[in-house]
C-alpha positions in Angstrom: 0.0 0.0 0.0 1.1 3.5 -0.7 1.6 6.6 1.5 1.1 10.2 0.4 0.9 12.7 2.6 -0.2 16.1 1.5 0.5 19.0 3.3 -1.3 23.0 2.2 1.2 25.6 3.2 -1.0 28.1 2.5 -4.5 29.1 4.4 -7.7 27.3 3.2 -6.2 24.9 1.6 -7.7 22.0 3.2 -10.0 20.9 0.9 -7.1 20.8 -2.1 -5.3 18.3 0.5 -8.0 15.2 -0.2 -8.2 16.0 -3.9 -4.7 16.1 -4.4 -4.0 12.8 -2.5 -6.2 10.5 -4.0 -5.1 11.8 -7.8 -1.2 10.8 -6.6 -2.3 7.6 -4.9 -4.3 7.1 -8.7 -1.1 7.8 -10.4 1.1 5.5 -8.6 -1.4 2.8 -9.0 -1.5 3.8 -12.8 2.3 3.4 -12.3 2.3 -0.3 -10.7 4.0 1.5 -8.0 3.6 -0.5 -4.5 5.2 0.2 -0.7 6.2 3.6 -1.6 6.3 7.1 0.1 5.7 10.6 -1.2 5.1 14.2 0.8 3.5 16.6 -0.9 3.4 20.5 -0.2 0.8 22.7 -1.6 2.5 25.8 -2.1 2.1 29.7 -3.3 3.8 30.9 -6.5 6.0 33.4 -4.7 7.2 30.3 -2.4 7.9 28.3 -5.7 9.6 30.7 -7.1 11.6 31.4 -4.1 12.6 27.3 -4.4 13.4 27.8 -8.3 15.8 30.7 -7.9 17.3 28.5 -4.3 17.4 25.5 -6.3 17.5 25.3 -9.9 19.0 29.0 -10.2 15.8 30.4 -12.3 14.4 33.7 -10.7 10.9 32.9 -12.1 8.3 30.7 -10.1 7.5 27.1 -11.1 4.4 25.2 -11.2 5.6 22.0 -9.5 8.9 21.0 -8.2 10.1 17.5 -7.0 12.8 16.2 -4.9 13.8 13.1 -4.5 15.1 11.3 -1.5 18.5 8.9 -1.4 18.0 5.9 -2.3 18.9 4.5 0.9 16.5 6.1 3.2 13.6 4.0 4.5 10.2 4.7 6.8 9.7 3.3 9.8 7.0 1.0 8.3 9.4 -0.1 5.2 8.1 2.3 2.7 10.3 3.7 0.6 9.9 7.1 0.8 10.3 8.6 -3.2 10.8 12.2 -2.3 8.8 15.2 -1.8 6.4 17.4 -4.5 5.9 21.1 -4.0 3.0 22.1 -5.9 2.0 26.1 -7.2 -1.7 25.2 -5.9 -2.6 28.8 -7.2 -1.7 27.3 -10.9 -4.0 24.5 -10.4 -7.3 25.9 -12.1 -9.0 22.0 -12.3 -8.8 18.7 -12.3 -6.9 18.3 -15.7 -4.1 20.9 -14.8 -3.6 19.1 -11.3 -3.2 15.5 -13.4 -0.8 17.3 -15.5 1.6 19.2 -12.7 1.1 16.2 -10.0 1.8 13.6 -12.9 4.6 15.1 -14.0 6.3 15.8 -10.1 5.6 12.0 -9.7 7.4 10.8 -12.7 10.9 12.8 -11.5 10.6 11.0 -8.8 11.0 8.1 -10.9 14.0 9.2 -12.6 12.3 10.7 -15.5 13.9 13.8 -17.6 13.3 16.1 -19.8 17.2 17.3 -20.1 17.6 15.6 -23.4 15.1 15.4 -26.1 15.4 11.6 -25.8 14.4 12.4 -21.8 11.8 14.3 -22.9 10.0 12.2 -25.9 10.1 9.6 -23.1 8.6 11.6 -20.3 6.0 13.2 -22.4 5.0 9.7 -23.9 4.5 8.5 -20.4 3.3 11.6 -18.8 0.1 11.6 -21.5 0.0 7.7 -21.2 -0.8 8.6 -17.3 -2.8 11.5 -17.4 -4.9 10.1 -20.3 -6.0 6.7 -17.3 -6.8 9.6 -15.2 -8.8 11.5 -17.3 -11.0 8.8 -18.4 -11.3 6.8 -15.1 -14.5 7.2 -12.8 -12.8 8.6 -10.1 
């Protein structure tokens, strides 16, 4: 079983927490992903763009940023924790732009890339092999 823990930095949030949670815990089923650990952070564009210029050395804010965690590091209940997502909530204006930003953190995680245009004809393919499951599920 999976564990994501989502976590609104910003004020009134709370209702974003539940949506956001169960799309990643869809994706990493979409994935075949099992025992695994995520933390996400919903997050203002000012913060994100404070973490892009820290970070990545781009002094303009970011829809979604992902870290991942060494590969060594285990929970407490032998989960493997992936890393942790910080999400611009304010750029999320529905449910087809939070599959795209969240499915597209996730898949970093995963050693995805979009550095080389091989990277990136591989992580597009994937990204609308995901998002396309979500989109047409029931949930």
């Amino acid at each position: 079983m999976n564990r994501v823990l989502v976590t609104a930095l910003i004020k009134g949030q709370g209702r974003a927490e539940l949506k956001v949670k169960k799309l990643a815990l869809q994706v990493l089923k979409i994935l075949q992903k099992k025992a695994v650990s995520l933390e996400i952070f919903l997050v203002s564009s000012q913060k994100l763009k404070h973490f892009n210029k820290e970070y990545r050395k781009k002094n303009k804010p970011a829809n979604v940023l992902s870290f991942k965690e060494p590969r060594e590091f285990l929970y407490p209940d032998h989960k493997k924790r992936i890393g942790e997502i910080f999400l611009n909530i304010s750029a999320v204006s529905d449910r087809e732009r939070l599959a795209l930003f969240l499915v597209h953190g996730i898949l970093h995680l995963f050693g995805y890339e979009h550095k080389t245009k091989s990277g990136r004809i591989r992580m597009e393919k994937k990204e609308r092999q995901v998002r396309y499951k979500i989109l047409n599920s029931n949930s």
